[in-house]
C-alpha positions as CSV (number, residue, x, y, z in Angstrom):
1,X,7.9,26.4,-48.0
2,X,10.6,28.9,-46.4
3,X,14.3,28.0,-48.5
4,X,16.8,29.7,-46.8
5,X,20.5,29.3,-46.4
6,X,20.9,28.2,-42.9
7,X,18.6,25.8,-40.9
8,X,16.2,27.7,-39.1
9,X,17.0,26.3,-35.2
10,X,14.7,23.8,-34.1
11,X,13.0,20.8,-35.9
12,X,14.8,19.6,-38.8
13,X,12.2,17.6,-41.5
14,X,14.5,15.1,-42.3
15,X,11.5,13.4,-44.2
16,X,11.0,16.4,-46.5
17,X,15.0,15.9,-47.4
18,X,14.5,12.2,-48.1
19,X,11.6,13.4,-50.5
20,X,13.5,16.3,-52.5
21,X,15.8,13.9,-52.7
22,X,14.1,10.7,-53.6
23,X,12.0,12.7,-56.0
24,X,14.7,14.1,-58.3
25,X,16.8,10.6,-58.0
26,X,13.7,8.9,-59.3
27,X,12.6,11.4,-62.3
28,X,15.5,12.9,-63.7
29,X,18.9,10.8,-62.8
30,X,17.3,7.6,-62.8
31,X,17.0,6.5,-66.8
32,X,13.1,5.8,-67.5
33,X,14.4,2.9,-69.6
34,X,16.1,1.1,-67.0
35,X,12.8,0.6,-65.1
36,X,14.6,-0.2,-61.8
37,X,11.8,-0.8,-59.0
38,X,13.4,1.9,-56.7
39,X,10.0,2.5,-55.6
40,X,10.8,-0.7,-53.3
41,X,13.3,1.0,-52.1
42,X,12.5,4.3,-51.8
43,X,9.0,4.4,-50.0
44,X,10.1,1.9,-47.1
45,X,12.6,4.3,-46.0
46,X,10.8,7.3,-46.6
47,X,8.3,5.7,-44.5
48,X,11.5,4.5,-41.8
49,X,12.7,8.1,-41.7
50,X,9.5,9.4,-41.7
51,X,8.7,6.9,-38.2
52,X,11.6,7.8,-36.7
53,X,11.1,11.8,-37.1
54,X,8.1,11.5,-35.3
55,X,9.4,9.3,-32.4
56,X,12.7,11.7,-32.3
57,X,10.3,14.8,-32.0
58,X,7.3,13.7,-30.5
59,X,5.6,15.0,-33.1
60,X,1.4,15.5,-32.8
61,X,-0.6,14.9,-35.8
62,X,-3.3,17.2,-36.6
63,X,-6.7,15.1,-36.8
64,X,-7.8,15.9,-40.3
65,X,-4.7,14.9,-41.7
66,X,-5.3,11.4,-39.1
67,X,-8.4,11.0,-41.0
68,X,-7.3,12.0,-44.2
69,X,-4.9,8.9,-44.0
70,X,-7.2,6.6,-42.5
71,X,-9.9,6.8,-45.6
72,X,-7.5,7.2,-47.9
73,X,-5.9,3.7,-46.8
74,X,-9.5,2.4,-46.4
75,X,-9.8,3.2,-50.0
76,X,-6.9,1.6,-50.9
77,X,-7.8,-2.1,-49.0
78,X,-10.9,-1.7,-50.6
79,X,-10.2,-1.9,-53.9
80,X,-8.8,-5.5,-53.7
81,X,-8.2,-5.7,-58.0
82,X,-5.5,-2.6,-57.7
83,X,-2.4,-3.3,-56.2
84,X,-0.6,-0.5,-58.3
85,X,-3.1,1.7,-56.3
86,X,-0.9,1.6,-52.9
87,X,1.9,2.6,-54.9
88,X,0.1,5.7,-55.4
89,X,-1.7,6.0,-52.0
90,X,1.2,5.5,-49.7
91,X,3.3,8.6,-51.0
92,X,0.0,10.6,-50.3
93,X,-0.2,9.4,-46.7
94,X,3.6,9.7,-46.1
95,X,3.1,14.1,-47.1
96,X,0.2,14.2,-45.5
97,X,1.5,12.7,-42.1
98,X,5.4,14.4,-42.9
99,X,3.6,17.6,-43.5
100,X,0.9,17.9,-40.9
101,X,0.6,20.6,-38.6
102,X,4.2,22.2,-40.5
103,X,3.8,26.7,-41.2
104,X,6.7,26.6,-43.0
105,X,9.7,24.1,-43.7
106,X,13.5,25.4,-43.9
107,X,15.9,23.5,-45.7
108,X,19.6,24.4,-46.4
109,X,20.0,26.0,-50.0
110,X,23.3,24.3,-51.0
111,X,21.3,21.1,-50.7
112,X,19.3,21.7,-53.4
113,X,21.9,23.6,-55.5
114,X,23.7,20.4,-55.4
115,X,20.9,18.5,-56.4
116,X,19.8,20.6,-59.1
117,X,23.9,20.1,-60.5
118,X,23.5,16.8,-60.6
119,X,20.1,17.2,-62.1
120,X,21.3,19.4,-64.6
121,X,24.1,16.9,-65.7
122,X,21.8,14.1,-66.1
123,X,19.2,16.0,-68.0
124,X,22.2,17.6,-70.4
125,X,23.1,13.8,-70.8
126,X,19.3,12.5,-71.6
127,X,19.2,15.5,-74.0
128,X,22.5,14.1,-75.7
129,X,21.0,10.3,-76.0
130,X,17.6,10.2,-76.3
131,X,15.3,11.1,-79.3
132,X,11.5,10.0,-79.7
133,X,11.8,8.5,-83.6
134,X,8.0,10.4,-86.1
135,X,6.3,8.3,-88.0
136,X,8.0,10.8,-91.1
137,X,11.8,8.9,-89.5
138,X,11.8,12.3,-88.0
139,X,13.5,12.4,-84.6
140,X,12.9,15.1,-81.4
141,X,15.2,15.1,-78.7
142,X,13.4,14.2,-75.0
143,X,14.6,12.8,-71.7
144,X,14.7,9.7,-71.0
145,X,10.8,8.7,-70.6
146,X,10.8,9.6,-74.5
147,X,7.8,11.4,-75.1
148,X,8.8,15.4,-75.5
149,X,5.5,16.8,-73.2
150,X,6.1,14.7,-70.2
151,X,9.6,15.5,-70.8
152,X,8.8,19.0,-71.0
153,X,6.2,18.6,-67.7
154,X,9.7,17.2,-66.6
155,X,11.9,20.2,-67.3
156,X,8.9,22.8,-66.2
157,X,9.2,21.4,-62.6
158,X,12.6,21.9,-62.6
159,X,12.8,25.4,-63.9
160,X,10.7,26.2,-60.8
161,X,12.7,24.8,-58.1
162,X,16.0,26.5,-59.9
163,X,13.6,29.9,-60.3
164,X,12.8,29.6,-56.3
165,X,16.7,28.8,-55.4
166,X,18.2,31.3,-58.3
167,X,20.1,28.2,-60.2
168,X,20.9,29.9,-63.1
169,X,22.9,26.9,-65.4
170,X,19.5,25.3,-64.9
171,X,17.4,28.3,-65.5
172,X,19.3,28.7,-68.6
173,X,19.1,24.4,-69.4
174,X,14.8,24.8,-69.0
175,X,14.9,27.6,-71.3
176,X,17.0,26.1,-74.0
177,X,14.9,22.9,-74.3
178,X,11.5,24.9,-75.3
179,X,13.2,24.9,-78.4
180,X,14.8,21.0,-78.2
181,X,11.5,19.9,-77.4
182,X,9.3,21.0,-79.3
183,X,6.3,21.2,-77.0
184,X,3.6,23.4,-77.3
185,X,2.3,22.9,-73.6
186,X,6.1,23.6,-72.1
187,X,6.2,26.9,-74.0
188,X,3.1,27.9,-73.7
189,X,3.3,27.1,-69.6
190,X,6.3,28.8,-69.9
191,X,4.6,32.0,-71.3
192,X,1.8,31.7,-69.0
193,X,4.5,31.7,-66.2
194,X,6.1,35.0,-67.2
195,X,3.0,36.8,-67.3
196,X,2.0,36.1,-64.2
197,X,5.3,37.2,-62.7
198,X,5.4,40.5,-64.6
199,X,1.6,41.3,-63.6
């Protein structure tokens, strides 16, 4: 994936923009707790935009990623005691089919430095609220799915989109909650992450 300031001229993924987008709406500013069914929402017009992109452009699918869809939807019908399945299998189609035949994608840095503000609002505000209650009447703060190593999976996958765009207020956020959290596996990614970069 190529992030640079400006659009590069030519195609514009407007699917891959509905997915950044749809993606941090549904993990870090929707509330877990609220359990809203956006997934109703949000695939049918991922799947509209997606449509549409390929009518616009004329797009040509590569075959494997044809075939890749077609078993993986096979799959799905097949299994007739598994609706939540599809719910899982359509997002897989929609990248594979948004994505195919793609060297690199260009999207407009200020995007995603507004999302990751509004990201890093709504995760200073989960922070605030929420605590996971021990079985000692302790309490450990976590976002708003309330368990502190999801929430730290979370916050991991965030520290790497503000590492790729250089979003320091949520660089400095991700770093902070290794010691909110309390999660081994966070910190320990964490560490595993700087080493890599310094080697």
């Amino acid at each position: 994936m190529n992030i640079n300031a400006n659009i590069a001229k030519g195609e514009i993924n407007y699917f891959f923009y509905g997915l950044i987008l749809y993606s941090i709406v549904a993990i870090y500013i929707i509330p877990y707790e609220l359990q809203l069914p956006h997934v109703k929402l949000g695939l049918p017009l991922l799947t509209i935009i997606l449509l549409w992109q390929l009518y616009y452009y004329r797009s040509k699918l590569q075959n494997i990623d044809i075939l890749a869809v077609c078993l993986i939807i096979i799959e799905t019908f097949l299994n007739f005691y598994s609706y939540h399945l599809f719910r899982y299998s359509l997002p897989i189609c929609l990248m594979a089919i948004g994505f195919s035949g793609s060297q690199f994608i260009s999207i407009k840095r200020s995007y995603l430095v507004g999302l990751c503000w509004c990201t890093n609002a709504a995760i200073i505000y989960q922070m605030a609220v929420y605590r996971l209650v021990q079985f000692d009447g302790s309490e450990r703060i976590t976002l708003s799915v309330g368990d502190p190593n999801i929430s730290g999976l979370f916050m991991l996958l965030f520290f790497f989109l503000c590492v790729k765009i250089k979003f320091k207020p949520g660089i400095i956020i991700a770093l902070v909650s290794t010691l909110l959290f309390a999660s081994r596996n966070y910190f320990f990614s964490l560490i595993f992450f700087f080493l890599i970069m310094n080697f």
